[in-house]
PDB file of N, CA, C and O in Angstrom:
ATOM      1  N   UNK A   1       6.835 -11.885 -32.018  1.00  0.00           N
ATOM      2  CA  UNK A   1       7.252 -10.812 -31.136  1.00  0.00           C
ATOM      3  C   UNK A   1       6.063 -10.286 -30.313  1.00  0.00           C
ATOM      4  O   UNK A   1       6.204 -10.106 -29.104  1.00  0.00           O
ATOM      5  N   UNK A   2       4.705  -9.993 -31.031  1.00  0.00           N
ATOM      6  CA  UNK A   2       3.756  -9.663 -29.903  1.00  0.00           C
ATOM      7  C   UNK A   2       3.192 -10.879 -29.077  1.00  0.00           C
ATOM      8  O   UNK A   2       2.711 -10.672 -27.963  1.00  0.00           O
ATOM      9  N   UNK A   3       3.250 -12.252 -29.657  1.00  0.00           N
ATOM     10  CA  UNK A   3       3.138 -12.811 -28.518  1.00  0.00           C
ATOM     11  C   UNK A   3       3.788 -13.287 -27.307  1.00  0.00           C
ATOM     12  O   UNK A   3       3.319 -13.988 -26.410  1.00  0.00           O
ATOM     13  N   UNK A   4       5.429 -12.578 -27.488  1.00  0.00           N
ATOM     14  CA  UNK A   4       5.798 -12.756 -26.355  1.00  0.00           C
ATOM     15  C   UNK A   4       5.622 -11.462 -25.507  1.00  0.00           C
ATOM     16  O   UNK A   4       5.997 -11.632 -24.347  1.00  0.00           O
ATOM     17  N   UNK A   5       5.257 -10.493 -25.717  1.00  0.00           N
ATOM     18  CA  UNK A   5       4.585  -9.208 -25.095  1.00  0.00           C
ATOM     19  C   UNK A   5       3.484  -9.281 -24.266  1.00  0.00           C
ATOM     20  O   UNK A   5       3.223  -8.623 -23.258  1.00  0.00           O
ATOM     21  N   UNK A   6       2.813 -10.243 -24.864  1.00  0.00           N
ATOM     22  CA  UNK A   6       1.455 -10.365 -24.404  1.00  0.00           C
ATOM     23  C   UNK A   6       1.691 -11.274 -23.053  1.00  0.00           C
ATOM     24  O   UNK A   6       1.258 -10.966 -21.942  1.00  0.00           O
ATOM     25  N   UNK A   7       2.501 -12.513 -23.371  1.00  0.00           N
ATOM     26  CA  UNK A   7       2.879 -13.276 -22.165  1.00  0.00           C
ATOM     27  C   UNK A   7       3.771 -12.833 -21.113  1.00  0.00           C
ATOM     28  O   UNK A   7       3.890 -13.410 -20.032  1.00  0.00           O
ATOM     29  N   UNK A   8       4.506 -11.602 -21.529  1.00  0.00           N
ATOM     30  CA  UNK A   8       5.376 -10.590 -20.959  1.00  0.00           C
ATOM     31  C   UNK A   8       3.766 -10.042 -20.032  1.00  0.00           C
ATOM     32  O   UNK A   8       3.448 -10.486 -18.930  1.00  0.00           O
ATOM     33  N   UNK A   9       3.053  -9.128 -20.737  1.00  0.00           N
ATOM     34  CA  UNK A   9       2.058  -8.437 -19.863  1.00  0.00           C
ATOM     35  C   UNK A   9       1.034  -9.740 -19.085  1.00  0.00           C
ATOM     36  O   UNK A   9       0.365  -9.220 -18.191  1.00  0.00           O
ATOM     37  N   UNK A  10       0.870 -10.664 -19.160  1.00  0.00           N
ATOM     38  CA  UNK A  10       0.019 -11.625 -18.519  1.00  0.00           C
ATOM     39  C   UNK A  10       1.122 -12.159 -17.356  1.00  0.00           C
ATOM     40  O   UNK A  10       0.692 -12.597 -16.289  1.00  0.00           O
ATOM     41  N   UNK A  11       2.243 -12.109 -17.568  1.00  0.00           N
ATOM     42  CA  UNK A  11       2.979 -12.701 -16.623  1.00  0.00           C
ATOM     43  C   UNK A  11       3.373 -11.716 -15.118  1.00  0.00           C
ATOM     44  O   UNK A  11       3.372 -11.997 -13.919  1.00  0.00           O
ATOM     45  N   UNK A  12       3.694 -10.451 -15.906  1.00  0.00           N
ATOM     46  CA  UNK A  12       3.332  -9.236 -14.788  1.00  0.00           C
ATOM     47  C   UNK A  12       2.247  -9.256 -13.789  1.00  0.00           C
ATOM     48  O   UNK A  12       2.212  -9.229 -12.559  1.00  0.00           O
ATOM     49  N   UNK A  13       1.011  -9.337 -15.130  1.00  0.00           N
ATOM     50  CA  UNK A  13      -0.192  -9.030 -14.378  1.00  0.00           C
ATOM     51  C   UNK A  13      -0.285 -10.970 -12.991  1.00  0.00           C
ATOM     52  O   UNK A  13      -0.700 -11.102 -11.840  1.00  0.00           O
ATOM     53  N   UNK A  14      -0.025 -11.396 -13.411  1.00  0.00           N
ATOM     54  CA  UNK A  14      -0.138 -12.285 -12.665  1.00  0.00           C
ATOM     55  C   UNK A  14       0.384 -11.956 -11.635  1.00  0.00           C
ATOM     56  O   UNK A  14      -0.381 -11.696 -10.706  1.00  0.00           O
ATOM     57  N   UNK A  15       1.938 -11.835 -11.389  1.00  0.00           N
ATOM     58  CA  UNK A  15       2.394 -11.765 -10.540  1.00  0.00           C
ATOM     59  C   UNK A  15       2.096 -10.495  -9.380  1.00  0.00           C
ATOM     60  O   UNK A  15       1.965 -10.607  -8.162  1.00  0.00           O
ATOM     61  N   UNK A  16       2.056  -9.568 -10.023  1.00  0.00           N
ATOM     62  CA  UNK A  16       1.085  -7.907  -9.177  1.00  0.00           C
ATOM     63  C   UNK A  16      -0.151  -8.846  -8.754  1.00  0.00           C
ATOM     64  O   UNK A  16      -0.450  -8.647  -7.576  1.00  0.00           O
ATOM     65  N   UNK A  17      -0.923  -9.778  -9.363  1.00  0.00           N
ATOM     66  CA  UNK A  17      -1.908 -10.209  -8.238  1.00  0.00           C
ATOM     67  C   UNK A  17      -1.664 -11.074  -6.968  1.00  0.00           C
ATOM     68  O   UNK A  17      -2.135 -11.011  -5.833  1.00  0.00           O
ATOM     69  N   UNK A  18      -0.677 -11.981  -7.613  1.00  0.00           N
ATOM     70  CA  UNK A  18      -0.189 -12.597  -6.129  1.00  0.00           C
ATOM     71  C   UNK A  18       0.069 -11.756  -4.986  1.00  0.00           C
ATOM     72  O   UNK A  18      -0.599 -11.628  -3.961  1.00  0.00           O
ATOM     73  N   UNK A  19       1.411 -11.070  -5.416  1.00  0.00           N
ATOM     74  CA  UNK A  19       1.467 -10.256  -4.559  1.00  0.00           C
ATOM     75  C   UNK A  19       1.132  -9.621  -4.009  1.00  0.00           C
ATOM     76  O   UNK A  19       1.685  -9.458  -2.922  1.00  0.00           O
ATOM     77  N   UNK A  20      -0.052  -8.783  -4.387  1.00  0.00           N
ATOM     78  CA  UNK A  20      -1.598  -7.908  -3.467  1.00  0.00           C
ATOM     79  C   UNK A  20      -2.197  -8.872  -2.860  1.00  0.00           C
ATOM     80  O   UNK A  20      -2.915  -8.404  -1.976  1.00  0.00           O
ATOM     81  N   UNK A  21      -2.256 -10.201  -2.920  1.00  0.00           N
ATOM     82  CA  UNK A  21      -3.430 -11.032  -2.216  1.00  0.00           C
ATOM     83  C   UNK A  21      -2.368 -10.989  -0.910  1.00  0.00           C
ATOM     84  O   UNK A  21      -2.683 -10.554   0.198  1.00  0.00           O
ATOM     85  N   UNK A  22      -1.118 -11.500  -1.247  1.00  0.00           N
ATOM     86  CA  UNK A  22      -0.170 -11.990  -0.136  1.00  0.00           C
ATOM     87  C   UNK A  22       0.234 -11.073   0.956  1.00  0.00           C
ATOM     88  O   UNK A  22       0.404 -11.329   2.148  1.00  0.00           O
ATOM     89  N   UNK A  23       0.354  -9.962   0.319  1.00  0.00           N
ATOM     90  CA  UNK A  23       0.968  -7.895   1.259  1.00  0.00           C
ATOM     91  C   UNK A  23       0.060  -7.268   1.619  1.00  0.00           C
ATOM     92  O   UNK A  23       0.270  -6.391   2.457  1.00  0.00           O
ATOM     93  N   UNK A  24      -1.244  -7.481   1.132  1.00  0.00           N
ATOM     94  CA  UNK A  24      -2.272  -6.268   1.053  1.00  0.00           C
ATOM     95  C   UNK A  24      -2.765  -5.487   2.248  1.00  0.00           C
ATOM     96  O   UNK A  24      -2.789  -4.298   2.565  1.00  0.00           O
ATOM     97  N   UNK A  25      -3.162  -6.673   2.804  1.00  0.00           N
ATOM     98  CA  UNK A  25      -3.579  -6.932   5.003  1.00  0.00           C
ATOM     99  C   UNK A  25      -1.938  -6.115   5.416  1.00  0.00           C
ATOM    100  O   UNK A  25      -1.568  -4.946   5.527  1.00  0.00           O
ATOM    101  N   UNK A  26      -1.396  -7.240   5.527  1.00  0.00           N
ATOM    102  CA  UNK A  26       0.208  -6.328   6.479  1.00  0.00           C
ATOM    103  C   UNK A  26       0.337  -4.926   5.877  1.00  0.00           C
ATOM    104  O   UNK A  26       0.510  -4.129   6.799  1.00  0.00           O
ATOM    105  N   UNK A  27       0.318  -4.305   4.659  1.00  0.00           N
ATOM    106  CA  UNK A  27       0.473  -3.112   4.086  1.00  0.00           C
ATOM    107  C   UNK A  27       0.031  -1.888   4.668  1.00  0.00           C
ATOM    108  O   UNK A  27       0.530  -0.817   5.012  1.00  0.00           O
ATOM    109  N   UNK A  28      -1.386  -2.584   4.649  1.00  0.00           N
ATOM    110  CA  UNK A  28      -2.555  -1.523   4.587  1.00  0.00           C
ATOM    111  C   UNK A  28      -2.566  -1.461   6.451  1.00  0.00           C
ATOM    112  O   UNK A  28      -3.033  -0.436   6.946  1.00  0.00           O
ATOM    113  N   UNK A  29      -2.196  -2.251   7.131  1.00  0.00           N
ATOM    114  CA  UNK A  29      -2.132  -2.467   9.034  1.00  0.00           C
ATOM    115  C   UNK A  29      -1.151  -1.637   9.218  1.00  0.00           C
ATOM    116  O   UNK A  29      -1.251  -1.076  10.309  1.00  0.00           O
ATOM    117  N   UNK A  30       0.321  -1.127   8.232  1.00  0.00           N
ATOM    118  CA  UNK A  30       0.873  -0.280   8.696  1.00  0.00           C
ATOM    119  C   UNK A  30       1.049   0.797   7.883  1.00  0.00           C
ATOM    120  O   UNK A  30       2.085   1.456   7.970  1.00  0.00           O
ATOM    121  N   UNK A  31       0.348   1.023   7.246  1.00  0.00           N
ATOM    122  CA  UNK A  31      -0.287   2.475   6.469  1.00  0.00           C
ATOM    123  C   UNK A  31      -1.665   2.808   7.403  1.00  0.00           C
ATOM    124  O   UNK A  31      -2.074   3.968   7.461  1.00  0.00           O
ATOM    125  N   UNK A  32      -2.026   2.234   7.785  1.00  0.00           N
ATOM    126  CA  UNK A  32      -3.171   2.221   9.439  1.00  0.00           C
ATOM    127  C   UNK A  32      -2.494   3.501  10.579  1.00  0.00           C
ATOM    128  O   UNK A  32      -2.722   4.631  11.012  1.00  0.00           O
ATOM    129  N   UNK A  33      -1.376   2.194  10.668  1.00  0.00           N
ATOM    130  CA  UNK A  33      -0.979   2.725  11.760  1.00  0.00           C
ATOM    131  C   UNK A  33      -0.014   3.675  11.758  1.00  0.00           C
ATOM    132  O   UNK A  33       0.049   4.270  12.834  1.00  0.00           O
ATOM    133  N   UNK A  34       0.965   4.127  10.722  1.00  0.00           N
ATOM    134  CA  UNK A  34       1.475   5.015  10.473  1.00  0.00           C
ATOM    135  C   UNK A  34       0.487   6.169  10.402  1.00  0.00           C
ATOM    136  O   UNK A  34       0.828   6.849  11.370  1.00  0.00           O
ATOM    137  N   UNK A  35      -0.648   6.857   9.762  1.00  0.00           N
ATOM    138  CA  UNK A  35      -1.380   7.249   9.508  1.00  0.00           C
ATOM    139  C   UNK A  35      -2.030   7.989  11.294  1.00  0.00           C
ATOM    140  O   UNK A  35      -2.087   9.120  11.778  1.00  0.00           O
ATOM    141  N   UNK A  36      -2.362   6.744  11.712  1.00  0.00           N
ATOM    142  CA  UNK A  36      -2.832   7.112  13.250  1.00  0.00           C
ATOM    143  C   UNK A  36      -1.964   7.812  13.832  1.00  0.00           C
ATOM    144  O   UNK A  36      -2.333   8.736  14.557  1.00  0.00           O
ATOM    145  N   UNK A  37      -0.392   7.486  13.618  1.00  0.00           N
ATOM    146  CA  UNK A  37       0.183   7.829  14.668  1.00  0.00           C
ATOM    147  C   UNK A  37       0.478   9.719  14.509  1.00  0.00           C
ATOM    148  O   UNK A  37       0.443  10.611  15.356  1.00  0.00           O
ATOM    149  N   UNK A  38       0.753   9.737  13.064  1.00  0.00           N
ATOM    150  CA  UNK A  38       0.725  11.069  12.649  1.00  0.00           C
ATOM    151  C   UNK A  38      -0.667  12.194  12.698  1.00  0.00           C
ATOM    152  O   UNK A  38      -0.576  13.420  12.645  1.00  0.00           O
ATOM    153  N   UNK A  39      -1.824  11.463  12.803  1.00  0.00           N
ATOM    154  CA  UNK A  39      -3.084  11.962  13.286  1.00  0.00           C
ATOM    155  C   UNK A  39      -2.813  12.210  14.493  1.00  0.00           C
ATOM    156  O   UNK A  39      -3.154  13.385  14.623  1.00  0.00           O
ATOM    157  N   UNK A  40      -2.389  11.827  15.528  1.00  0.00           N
ATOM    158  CA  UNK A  40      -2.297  11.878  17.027  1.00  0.00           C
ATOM    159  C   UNK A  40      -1.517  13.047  17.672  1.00  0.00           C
ATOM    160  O   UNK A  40      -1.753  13.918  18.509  1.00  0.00           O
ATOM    161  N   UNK A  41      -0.048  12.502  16.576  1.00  0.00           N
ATOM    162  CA  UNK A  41       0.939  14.023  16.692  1.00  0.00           C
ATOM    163  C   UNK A  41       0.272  15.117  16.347  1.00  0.00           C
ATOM    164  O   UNK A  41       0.591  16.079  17.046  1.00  0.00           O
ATOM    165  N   UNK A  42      -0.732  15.402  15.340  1.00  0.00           N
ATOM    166  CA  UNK A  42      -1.527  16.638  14.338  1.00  0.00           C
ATOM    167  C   UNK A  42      -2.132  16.853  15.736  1.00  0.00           C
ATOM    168  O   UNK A  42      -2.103  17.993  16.201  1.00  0.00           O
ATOM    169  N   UNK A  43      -2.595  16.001  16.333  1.00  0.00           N
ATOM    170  CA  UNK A  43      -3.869  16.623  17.032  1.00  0.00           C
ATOM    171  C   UNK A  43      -3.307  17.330  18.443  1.00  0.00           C
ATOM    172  O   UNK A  43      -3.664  18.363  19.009  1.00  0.00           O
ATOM    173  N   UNK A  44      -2.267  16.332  18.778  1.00  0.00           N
ATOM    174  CA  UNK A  44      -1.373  17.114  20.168  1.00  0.00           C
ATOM    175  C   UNK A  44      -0.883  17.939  19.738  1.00  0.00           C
ATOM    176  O   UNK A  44      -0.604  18.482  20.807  1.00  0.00           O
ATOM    177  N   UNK A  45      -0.291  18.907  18.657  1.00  0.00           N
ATOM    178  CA  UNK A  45      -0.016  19.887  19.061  1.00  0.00           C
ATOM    179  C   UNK A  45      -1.324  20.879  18.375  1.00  0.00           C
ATOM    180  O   UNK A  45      -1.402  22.060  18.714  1.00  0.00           O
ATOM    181  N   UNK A  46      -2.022  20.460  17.688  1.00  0.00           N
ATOM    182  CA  UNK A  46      -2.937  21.700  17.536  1.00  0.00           C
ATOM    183  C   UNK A  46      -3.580  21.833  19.410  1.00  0.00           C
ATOM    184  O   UNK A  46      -3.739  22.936  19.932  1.00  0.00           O
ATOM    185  N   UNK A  47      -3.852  20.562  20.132  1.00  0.00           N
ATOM    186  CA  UNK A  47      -4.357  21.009  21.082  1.00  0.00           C
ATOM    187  C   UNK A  47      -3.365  21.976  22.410  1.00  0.00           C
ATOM    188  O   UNK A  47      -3.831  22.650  23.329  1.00  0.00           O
ATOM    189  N   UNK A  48      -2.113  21.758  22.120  1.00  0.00           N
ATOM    190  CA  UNK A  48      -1.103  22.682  22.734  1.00  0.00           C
ATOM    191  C   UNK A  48      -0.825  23.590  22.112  1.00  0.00           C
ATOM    192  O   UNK A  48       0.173  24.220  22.463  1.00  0.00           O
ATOM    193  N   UNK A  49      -1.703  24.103  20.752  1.00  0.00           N
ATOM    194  CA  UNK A  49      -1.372  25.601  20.465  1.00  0.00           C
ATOM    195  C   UNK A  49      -2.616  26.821  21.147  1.00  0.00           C
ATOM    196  O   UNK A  49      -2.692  28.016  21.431  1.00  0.00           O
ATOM    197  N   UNK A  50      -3.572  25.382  21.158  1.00  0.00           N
ATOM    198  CA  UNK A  50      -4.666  26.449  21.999  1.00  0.00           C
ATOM    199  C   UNK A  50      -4.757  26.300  23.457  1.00  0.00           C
ATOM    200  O   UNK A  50      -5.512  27.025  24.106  1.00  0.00           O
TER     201      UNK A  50
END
């Protein structure tokens, strides 16, 4: 029973690494740019409150 736990947690962990190598770039390009775009809105209207 714990060694199928263990191959249970090695098989996870495997797969969470694929998947970060494969998403990580596209992810993080639109957590970028989401990010920017809401910086931009922050900044237009603080500059139309003054």
């Amino acid at each position: 029973m714990d060694s199928m736990k263990n191959i249970a947690m090695i098989a996870a962990g495997s797969i969470a690494t694929l998947a970060y190598q494969k998403y990580s770039k596209p992810v993080m390009r639109n957590v970028k740019k989401a990010f920017n775009g809401t910086m931009k809105k922050v900044d237009k209207t603080l500059d139309d409150m003054m």
